[in-house]
N, CA, C and O atoms as CSV, one atom per row, in Angstrom:
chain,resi,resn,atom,element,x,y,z
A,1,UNK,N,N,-14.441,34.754,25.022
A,1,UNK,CA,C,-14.073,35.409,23.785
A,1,UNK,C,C,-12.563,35.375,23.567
A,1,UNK,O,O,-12.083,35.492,22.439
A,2,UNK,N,N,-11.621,35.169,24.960
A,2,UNK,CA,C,-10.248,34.915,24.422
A,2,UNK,C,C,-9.772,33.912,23.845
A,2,UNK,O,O,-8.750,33.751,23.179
A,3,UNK,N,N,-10.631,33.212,24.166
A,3,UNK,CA,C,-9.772,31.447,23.568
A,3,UNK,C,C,-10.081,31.685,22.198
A,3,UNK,O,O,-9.485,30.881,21.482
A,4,UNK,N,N,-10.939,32.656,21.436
A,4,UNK,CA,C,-10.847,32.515,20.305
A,4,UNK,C,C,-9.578,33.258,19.720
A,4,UNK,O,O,-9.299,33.219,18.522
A,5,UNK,N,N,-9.002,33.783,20.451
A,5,UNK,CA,C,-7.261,34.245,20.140
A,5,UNK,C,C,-6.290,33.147,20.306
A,5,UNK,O,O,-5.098,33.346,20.076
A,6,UNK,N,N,-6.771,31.896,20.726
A,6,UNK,CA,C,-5.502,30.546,20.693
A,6,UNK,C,C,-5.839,29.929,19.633
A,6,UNK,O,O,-5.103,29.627,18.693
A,7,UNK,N,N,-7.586,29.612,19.826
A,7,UNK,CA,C,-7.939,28.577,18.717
A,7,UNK,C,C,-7.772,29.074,17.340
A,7,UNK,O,O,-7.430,28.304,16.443
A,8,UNK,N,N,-7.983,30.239,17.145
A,8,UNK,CA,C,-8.026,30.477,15.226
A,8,UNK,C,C,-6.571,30.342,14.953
A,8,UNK,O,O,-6.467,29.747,13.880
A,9,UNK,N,N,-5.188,30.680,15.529
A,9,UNK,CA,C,-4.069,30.297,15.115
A,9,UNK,C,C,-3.457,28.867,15.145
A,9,UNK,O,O,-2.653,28.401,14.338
A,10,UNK,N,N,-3.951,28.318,16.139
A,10,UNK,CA,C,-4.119,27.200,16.673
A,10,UNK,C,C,-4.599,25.996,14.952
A,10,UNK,O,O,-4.022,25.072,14.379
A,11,UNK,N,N,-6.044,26.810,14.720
A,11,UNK,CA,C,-6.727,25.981,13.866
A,11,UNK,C,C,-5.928,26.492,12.637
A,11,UNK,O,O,-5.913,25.741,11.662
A,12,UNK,N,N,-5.294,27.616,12.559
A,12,UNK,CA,C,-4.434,27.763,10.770
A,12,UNK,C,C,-3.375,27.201,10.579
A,12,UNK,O,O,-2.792,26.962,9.522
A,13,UNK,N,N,-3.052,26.932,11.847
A,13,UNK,CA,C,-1.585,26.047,12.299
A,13,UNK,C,C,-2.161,24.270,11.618
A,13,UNK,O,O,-1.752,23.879,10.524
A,14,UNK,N,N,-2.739,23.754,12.144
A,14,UNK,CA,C,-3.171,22.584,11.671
A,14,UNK,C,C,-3.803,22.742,10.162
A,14,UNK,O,O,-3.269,21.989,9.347
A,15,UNK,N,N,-4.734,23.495,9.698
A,15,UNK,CA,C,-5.114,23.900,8.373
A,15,UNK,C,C,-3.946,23.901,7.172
A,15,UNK,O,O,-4.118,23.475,6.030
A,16,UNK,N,N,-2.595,24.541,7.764
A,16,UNK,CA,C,-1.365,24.859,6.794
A,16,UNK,C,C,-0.367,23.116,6.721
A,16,UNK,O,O,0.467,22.685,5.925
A,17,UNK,N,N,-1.011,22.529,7.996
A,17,UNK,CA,C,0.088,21.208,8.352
A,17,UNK,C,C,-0.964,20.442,7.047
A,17,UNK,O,O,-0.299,19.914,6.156
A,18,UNK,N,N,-1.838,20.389,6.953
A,18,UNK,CA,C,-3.173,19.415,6.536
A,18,UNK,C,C,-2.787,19.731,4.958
A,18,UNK,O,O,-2.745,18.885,4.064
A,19,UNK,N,N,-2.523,21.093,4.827
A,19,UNK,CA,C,-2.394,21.176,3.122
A,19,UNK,C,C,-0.800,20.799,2.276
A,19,UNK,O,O,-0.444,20.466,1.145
A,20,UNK,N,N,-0.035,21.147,3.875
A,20,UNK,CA,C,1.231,21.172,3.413
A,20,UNK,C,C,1.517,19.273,3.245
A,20,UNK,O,O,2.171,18.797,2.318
A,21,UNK,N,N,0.830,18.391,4.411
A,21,UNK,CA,C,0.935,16.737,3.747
A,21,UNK,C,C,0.481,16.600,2.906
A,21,UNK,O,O,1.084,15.790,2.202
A,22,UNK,N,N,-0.831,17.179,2.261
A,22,UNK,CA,C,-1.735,17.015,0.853
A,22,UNK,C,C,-0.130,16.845,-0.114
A,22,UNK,O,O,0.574,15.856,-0.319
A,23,UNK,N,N,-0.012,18.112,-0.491
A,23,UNK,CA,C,0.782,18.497,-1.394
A,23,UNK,C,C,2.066,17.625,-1.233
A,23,UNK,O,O,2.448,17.014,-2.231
A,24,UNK,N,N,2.809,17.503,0.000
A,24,UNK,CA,C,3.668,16.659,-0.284
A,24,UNK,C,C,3.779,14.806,-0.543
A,24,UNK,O,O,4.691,14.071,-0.920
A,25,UNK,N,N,2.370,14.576,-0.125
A,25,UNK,CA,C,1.771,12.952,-0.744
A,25,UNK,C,C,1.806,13.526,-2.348
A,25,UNK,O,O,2.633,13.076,-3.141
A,26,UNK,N,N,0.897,14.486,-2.706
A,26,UNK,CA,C,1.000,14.161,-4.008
A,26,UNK,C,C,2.289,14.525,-4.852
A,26,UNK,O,O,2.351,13.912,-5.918
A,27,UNK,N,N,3.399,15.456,-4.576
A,27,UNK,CA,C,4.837,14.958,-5.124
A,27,UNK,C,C,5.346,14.136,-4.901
A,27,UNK,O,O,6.355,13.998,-5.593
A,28,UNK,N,N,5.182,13.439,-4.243
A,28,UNK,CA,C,6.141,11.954,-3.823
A,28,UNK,C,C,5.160,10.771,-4.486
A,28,UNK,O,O,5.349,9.567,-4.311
A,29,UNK,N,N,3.995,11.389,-5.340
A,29,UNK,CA,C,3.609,9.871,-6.007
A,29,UNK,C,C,2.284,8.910,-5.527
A,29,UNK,O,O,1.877,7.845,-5.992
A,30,UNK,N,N,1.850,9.639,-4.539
A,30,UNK,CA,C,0.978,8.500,-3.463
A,30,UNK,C,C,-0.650,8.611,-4.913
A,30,UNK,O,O,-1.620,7.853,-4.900
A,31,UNK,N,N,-0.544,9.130,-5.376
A,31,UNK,CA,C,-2.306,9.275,-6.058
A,31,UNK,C,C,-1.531,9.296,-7.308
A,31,UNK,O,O,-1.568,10.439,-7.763
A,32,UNK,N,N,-0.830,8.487,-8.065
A,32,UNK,CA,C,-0.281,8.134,-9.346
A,32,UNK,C,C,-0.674,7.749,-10.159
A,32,UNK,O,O,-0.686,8.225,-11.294
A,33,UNK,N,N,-1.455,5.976,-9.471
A,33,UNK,CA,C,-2.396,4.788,-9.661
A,33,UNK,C,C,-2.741,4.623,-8.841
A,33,UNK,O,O,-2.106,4.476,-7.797
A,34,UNK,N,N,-4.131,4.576,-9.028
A,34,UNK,CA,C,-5.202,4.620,-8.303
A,34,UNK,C,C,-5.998,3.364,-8.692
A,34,UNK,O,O,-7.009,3.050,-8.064
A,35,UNK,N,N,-5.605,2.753,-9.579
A,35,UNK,CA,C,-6.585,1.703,-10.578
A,35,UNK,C,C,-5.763,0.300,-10.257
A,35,UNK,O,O,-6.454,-0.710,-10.391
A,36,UNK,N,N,-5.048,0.191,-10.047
A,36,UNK,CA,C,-4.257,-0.958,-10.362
A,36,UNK,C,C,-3.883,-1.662,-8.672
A,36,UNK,O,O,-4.152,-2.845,-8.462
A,37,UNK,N,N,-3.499,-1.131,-7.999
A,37,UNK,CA,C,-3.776,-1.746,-6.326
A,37,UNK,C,C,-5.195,-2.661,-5.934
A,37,UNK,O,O,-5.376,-3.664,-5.244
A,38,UNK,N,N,-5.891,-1.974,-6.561
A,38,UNK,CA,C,-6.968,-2.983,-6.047
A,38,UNK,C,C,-7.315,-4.085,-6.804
A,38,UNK,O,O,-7.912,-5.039,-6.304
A,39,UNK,N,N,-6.906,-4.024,-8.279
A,39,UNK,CA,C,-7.026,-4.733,-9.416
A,39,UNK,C,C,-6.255,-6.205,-9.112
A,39,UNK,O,O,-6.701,-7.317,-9.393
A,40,UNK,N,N,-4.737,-5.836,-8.341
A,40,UNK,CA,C,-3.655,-6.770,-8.078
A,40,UNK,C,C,-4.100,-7.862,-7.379
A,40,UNK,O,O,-3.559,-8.946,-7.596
A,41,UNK,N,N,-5.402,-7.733,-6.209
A,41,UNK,CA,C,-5.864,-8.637,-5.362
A,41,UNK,C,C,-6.682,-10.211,-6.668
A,41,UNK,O,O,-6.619,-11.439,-6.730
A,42,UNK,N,N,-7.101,-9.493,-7.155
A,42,UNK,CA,C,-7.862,-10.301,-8.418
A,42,UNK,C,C,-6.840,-11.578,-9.140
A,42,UNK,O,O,-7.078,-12.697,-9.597
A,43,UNK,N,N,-5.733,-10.830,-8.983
A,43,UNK,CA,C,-4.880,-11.672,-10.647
A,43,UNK,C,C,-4.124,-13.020,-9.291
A,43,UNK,O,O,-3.708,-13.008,-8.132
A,44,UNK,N,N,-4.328,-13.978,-10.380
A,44,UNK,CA,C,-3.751,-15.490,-9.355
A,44,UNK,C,C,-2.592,-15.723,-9.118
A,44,UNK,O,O,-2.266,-15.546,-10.292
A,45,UNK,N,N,-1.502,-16.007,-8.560
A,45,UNK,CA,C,-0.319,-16.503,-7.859
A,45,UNK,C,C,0.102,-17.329,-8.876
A,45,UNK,O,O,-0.742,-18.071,-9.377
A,46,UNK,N,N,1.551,-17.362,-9.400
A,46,UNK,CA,C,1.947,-18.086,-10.494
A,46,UNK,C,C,1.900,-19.557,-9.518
A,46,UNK,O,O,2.154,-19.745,-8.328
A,47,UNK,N,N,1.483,-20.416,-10.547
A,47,UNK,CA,C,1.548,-21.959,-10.402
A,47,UNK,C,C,2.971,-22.577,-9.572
A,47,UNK,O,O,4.116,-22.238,-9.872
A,48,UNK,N,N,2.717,-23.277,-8.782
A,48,UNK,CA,C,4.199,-24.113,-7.958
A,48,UNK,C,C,4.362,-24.635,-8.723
A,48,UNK,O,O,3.522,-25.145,-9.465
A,49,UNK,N,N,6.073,-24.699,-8.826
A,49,UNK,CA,C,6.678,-25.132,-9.775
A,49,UNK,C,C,7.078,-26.735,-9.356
A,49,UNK,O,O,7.792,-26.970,-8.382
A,50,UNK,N,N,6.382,-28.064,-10.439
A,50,UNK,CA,C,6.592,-29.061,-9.459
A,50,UNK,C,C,8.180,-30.023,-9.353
A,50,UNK,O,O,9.148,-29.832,-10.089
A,51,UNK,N,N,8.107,-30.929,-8.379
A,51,UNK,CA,C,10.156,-31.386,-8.815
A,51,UNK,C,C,9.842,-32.359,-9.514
A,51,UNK,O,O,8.763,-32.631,-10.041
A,52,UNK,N,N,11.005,-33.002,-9.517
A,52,UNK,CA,C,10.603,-34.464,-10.623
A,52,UNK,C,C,10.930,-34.934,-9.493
A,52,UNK,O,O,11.660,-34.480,-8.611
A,53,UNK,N,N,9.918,-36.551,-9.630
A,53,UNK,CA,C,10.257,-37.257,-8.532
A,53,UNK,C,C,11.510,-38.178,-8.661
A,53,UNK,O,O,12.085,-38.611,-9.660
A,54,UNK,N,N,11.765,-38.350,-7.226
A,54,UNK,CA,C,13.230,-38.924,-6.895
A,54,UNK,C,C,13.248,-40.593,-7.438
A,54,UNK,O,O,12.207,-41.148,-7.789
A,55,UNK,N,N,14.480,-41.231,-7.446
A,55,UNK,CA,C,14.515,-42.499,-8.027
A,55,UNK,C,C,13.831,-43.074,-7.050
A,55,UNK,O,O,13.086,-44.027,-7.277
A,56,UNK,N,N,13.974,-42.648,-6.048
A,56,UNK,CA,C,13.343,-44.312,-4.937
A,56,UNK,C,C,12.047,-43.759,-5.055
A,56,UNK,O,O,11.287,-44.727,-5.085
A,57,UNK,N,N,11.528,-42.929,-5.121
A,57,UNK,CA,C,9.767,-42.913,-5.674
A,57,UNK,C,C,9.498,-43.613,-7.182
A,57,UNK,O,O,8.378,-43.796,-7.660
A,58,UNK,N,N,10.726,-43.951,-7.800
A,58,UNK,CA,C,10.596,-44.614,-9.001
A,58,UNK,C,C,10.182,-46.063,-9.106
A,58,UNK,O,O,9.443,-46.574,-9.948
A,59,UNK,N,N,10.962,-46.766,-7.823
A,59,UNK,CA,C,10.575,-47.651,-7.921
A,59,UNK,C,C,9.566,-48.332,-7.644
A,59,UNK,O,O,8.851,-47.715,-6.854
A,60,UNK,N,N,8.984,-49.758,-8.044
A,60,UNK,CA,C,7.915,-50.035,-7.362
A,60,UNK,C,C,8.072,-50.925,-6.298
A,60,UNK,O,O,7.055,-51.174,-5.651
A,61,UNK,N,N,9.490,-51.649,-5.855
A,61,UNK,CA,C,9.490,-52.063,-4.910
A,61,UNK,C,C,9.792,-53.528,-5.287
A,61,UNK,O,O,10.281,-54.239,-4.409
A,62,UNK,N,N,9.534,-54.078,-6.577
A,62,UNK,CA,C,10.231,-55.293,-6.994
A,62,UNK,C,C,11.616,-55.811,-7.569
A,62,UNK,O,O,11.782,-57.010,-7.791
């Protein structure tokens, strides 16, 4: 019956840590957009941009 005199402060101690990160993720922005992170995987990689080829690839060798 004593350990329930460590654990319940014990457990409000972690309970107050658990609400106090809640709250400070959500002022700093973390649950803003919620829609658009996963959306980003979808959209394609802009196109390589190609060079122009060099003179000696110009030629044909005659």
């Amino acid at each position: 019956m004593n350990i329930l005199l460590v654990l319940i402060p014990i457990s409000l101690l972690l309970l107050g840590a658990a609400i106090w990160a809640f709250v400070w993720a959500v002022k700093g922005g973390q649950y803003d957009d919620l829609d658009t992170p996963p959306l980003d995987i979808l959209v394609d990689d802009e196109k390589p941009k190609q060079t122009a080829p060099s003179n000696d690839d110009a030629h044909d060798g005659t």
